[in-house]
TIMAR-373485 format. One record per atom (N, C-alpha, C): x, y, z; residue number from 1; residue in one letter; atom name. Coordinates in nm, 3 decimals, padded with zeros to 5 digits, m for minus. Last residue first. Layout:
residues N
      xx      yy      zz pos code site
       X       Y       Z NUM    A   CA
...
END
This chain:
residues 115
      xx      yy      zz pos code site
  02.315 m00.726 m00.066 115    X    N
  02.344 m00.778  00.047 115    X   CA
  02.478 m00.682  00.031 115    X    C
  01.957 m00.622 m00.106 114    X    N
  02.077 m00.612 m00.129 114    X   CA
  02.216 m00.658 m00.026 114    X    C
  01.681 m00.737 m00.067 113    X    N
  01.702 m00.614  00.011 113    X   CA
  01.873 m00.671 m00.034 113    X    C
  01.334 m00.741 m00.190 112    X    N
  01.468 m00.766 m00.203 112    X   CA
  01.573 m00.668 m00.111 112    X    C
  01.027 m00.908 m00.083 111    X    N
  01.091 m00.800 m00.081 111    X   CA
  01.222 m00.750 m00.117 111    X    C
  00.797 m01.096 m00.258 110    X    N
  00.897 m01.052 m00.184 110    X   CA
  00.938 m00.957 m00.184 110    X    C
  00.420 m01.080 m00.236 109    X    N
  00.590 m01.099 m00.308 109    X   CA
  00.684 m01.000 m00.226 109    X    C
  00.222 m01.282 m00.131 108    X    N
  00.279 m01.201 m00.084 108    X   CA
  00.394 m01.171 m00.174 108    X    C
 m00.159 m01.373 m00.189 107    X    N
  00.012 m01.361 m00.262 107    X   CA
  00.059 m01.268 m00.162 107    X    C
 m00.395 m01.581 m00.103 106    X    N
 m00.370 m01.490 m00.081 106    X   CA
 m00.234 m01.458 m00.117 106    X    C
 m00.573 m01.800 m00.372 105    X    N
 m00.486 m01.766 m00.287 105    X   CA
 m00.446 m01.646 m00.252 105    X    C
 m00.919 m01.873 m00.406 104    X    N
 m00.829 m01.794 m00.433 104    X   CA
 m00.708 m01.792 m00.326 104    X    C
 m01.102 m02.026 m00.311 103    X    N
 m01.083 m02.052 m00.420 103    X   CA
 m00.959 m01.954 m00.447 103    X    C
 m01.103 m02.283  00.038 102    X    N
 m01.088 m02.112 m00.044 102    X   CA
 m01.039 m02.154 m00.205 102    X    C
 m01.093 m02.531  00.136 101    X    N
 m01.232 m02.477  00.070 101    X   CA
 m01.214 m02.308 m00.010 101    X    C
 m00.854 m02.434  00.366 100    X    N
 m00.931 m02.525  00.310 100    X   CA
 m01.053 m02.494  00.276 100    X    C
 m00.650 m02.091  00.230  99    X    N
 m00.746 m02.220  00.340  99    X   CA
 m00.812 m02.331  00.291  99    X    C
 m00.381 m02.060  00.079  98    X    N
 m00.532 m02.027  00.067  98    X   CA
 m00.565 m02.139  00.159  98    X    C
 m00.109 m01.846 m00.019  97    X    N
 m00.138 m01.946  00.091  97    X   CA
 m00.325 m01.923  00.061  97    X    C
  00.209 m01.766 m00.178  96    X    N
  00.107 m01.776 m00.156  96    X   CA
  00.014 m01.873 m00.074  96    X    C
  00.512 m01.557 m00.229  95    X    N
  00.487 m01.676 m00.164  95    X   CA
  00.277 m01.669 m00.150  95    X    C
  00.748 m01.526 m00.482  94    X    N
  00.616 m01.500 m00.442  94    X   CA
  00.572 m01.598 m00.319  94    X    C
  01.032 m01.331 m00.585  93    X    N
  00.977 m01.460 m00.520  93    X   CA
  00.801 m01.473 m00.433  93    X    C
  01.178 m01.218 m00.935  92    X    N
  01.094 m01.240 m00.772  92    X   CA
  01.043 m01.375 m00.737  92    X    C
  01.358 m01.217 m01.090  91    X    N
  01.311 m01.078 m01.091  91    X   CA
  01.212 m01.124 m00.980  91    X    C
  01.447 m01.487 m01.141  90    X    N
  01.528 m01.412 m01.127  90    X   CA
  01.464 m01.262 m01.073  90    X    C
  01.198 m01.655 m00.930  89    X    N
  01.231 m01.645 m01.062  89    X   CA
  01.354 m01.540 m01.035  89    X    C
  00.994 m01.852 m00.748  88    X    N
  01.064 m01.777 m00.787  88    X   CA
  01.174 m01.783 m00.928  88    X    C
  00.718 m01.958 m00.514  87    X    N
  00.768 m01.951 m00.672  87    X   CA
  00.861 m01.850 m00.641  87    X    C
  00.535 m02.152 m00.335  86    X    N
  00.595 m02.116 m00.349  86    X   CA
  00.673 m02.043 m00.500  86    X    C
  00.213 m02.220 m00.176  85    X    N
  00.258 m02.194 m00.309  85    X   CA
  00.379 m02.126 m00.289  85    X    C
 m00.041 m02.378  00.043  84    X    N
  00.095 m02.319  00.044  84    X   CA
  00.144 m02.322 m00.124  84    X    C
 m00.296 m02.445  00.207  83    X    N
 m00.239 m02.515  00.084  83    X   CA
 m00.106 m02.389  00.054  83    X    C
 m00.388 m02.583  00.515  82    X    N
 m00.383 m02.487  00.409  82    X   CA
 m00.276 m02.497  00.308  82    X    C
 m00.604 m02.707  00.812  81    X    N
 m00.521 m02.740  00.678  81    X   CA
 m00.478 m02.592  00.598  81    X    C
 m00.660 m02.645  01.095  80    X    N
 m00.683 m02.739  00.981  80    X   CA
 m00.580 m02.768  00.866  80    X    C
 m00.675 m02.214  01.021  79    X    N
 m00.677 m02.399  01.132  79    X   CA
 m00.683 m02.500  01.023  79    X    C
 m00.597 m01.876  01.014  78    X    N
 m00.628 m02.048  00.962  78    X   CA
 m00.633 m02.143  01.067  78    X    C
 m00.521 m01.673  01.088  77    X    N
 m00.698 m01.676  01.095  77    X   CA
 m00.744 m01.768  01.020  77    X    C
 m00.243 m01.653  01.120  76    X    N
 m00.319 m01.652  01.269  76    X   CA
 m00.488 m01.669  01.222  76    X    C
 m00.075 m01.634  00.882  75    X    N
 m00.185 m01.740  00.866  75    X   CA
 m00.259 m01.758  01.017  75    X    C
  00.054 m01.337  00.745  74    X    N
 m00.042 m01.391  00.857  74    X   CA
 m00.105 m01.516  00.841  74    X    C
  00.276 m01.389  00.506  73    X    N
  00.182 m01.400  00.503  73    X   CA
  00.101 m01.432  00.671  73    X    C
  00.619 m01.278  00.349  72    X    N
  00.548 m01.280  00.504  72    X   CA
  00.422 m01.270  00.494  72    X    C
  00.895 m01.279  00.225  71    X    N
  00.755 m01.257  00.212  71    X   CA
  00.687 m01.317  00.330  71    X    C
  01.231 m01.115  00.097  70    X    N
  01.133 m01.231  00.228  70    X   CA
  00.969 m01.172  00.210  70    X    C
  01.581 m01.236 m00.033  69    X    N
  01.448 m01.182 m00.025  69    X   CA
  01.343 m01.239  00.059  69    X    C
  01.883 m01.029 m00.046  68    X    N
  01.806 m01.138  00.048  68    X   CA
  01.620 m01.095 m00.022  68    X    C
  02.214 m01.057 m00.276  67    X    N
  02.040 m01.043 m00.214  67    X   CA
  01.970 m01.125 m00.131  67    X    C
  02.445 m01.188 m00.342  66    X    N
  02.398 m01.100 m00.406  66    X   CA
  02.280 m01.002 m00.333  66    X    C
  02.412 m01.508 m00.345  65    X    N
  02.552 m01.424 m00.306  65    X   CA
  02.501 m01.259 m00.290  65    X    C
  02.093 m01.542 m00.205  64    X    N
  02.158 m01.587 m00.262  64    X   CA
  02.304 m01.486 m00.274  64    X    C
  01.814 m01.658 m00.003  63    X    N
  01.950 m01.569  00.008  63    X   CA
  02.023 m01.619 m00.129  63    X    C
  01.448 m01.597  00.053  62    X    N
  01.543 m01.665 m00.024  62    X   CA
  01.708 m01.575 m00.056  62    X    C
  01.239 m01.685  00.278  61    X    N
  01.334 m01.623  00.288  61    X   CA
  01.409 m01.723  00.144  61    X    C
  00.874 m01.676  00.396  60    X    N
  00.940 m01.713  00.310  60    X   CA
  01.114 m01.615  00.294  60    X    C
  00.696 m01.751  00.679  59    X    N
  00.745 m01.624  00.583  59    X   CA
  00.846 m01.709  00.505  59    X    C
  00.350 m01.656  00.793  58    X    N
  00.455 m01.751  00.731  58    X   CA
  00.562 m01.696  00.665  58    X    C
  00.299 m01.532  01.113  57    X    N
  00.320 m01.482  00.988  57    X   CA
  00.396 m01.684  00.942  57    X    C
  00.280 m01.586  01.408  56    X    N
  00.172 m01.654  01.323  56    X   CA
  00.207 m01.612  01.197  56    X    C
  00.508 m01.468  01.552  55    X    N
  00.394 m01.386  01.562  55    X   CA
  00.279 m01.473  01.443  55    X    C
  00.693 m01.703  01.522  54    X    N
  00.615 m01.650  01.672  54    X   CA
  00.470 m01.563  01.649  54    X    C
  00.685 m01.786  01.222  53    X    N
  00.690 m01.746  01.311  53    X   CA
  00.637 m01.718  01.428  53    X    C
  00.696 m02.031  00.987  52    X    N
  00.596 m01.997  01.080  52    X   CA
  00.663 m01.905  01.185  52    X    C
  00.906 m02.109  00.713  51    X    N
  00.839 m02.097  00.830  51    X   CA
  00.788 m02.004  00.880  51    X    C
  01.137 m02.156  00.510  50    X    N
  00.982 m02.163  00.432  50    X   CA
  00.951 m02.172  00.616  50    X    C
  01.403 m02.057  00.327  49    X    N
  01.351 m02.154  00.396  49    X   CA
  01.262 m02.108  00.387  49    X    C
  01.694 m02.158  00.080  48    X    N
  01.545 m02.087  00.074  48    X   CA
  01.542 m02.148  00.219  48    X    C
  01.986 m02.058 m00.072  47    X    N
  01.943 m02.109  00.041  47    X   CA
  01.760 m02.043  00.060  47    X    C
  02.190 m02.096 m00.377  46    X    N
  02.094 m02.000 m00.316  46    X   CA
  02.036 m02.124 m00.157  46    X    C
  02.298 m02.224 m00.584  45    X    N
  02.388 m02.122 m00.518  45    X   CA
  02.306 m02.070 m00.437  45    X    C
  02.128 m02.543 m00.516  44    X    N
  02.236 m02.471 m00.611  44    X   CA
  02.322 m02.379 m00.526  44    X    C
  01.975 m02.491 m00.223  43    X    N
  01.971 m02.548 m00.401  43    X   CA
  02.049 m02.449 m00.471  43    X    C
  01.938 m02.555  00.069  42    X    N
  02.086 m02.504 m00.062  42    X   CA
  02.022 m02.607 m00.165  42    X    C
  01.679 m02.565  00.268  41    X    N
  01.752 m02.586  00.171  41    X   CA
  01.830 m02.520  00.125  41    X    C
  01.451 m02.610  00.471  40    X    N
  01.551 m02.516  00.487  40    X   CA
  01.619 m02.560  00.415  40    X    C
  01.072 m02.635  00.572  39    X    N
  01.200 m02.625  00.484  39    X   CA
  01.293 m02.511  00.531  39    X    C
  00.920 m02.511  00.764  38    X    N
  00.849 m02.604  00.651  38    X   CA
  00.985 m02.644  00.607  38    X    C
  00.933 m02.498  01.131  37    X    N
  00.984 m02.467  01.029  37    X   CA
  00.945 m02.578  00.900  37    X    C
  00.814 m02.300  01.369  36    X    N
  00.778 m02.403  01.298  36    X   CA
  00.808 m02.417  01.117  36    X    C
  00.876 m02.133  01.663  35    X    N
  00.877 m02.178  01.518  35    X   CA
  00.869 m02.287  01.466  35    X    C
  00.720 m02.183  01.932  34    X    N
  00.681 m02.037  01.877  34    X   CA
  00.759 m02.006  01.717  34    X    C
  00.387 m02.339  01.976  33    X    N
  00.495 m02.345  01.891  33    X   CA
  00.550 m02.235  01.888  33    X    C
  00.168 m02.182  02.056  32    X    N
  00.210 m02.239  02.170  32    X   CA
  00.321 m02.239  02.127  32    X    C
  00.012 m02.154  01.834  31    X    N
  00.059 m02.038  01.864  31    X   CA
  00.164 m02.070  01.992  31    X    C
 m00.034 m02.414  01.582  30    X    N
 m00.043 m02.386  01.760  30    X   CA
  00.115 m02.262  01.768  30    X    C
 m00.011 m02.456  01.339  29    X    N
 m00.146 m02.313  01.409  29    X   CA
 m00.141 m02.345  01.500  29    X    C
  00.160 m02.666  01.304  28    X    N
  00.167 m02.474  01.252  28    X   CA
  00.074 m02.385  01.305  28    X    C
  00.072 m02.848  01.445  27    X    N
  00.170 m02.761  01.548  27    X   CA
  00.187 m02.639  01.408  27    X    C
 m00.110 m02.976  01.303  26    X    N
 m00.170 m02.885  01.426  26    X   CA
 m00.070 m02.801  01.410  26    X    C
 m00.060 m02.998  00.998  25    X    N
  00.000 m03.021  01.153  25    X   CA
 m00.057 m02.935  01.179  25    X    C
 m00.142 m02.991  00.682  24    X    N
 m00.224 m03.006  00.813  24    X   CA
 m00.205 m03.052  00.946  24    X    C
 m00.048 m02.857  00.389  23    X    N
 m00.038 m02.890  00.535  23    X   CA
 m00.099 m02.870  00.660  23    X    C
  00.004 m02.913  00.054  22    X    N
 m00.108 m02.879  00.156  22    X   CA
 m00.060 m02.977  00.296  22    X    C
  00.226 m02.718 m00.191  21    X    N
  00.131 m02.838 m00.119  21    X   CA
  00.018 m02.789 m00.029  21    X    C
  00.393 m02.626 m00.465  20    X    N
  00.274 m02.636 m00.410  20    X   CA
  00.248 m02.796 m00.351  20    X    C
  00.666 m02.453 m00.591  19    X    N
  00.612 m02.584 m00.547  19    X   CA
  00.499 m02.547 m00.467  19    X    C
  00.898 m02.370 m00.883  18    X    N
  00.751 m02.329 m00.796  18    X   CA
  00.739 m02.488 m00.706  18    X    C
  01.106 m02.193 m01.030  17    X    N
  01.098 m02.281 m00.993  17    X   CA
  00.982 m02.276 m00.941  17    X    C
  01.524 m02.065 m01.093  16    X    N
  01.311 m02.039 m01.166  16    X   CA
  01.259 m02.165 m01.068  16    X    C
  01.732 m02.081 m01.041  15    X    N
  01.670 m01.949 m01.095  15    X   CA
  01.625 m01.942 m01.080  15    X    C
  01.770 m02.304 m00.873  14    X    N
  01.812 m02.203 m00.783  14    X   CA
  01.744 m02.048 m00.887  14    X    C
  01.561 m02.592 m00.941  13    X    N
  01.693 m02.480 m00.995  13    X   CA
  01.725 m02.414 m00.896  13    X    C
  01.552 m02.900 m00.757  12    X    N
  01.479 m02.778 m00.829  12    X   CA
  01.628 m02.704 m00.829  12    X    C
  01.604 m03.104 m00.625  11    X    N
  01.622 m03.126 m00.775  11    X   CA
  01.569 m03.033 m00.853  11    X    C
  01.417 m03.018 m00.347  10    X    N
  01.545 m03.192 m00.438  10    X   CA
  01.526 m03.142 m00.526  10    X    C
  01.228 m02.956 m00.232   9    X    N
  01.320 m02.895 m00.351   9    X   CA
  01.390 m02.940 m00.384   9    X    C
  01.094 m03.143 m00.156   8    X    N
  00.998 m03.083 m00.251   8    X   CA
  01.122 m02.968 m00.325   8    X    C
  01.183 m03.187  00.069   7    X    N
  01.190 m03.299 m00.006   7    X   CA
  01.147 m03.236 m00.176   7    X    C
  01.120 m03.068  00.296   6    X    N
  01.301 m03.032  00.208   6    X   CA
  01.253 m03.115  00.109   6    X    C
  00.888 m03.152  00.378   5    X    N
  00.856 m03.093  00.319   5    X   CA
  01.014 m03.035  00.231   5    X    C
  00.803 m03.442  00.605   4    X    N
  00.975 m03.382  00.537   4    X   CA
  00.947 m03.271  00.411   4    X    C
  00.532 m03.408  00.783   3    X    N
  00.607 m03.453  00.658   3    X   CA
  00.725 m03.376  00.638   3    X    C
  00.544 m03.490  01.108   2    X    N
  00.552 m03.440  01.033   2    X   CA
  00.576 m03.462  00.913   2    X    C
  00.374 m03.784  01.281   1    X    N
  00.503 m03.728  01.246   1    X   CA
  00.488 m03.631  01.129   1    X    C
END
């Protein structure tokens, strides 16, 4: 059974904030899946979610009254496991991802697009 990964923003801000894990369902790198969703939360005034699209990107979406923002990382050349970083702040949202055994994460920051 999957882990409940909503669990990880219980009780976080809607300004500032970060979370880091590591996930190893098949069904994110089965391309068969065509979404696969990590999270979908209202914290505070803002709504984040955190999934896998059809085309293998991960992408990160954060809405709040004001702005949308989204970061989008290819994970089509992972398997196994990979360790996931989320963060945001008033001025951005970063999303980062590194494989099992990688020393460096790959960053995507968001994009803002005005609502």
């Amino acid at each position: 059974m999957p882990e409940d990964y909503s669990q990880l923003m219980v009780g976080k801000s809607d300004k500032a904030g970060e979370v880091e894990f590591t996930v190893n369902d098949p069904e994110l790198f089965n391309s068969d899946v065509k979404d696969y969703t990590l999270f979908y939360n209202i914290v505070e005034n803002a709504r984040f979610k955190l999934f896998r699209s059809n085309k293998m990107e991960l992408v990160l979406v954060h809405i709040t009254e004001d702005w949308l923002r989204q970061a989008k990382i290819d994970i089509s050349g992972y398997s196994g496991q990979i360790t996931i970083k989320v963060s945001w702040t008033p001025e951005e949202d970063k999303l980062a991802v590194k494989g099992d055994g990688e020393e460096e994460y790959i960053t995507a920051k968001a994009v803002q697009v005005d609502n």
